[in-house]
Each structure stands twice: as C-alpha cells, then as structure tokens.
N, C-alpha and C positions, 0 to 999 in steps of 0.2 A: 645193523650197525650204522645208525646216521653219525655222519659226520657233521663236526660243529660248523658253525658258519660264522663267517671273519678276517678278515683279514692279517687280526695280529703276528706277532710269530711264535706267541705261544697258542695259539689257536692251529696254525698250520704244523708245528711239531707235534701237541698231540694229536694231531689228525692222522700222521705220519704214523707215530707208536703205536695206534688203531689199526691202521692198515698193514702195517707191518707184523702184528701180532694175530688178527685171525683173517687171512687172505679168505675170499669166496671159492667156492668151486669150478667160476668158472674162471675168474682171476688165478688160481693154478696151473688151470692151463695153459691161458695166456703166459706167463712167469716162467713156467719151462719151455716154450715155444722161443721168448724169447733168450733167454738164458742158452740155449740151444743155436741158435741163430747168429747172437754174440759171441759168442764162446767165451761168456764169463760165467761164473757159480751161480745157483741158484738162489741164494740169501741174496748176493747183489745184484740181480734180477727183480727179486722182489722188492730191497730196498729202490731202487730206480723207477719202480712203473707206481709205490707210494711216495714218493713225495711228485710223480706227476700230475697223479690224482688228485694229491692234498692243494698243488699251487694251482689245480687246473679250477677245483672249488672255491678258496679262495680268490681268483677273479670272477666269478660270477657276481651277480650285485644280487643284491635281498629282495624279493620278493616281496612286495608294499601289501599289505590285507585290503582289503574294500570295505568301507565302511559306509 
C-alpha cells in the first residue's frame, strides 16, 4: 500500500481513506495499544494515528532521481 506523495489536500485525504481502510498488522496493534491507552474507541484510534501518518508523509520532500 504506497501512499501518494504531495502535499496537496487531496493527496493527503486519499492517503488518509487508504490508511484508514486497510490498516497493517502491525499498525493493529499499534491502534489498539493506543485506543487502550486513550481510552477512546478503536475506529478513532485508527482514524488519529492515519491522518498522522498521512501529514507525517506529506512533509517529507521527494526524493530527486540521479541522473
């Protein structure tokens, strides 16, 4: 599951509906860990740690090719 790269904010919400739609196995964990921790629900656990991810990728910069 790559996520897009970009900064737009339609770039960053679908990133968001990515991550929020097929979390990894080890992001599970994570998400009930913290959901647990919070003591808020697990959907808004997950919702929170994807759009972390999603703005944490859009601030990286692109990666330039070598030519």
């Amino acid at each position: 599951m790559p996520l897009k790269s970009g900064k737009s904010k339609k770039t960053i919400t679908s990133n968001i509906r990515e991550l929020v739609k097929k979390p990894s196995s080890k992001r599970v964990k994570a998400i009930k860990t913290l959901s647990k921790k919070s003591g808020i629900s697990y959907e808004e656990a997950k919702r929170k740690q994807a759009v972390a991810i999603a703005l944490n990728v859009a601030r990286k910069p692109r990666v330039k090719s070598k030519k």
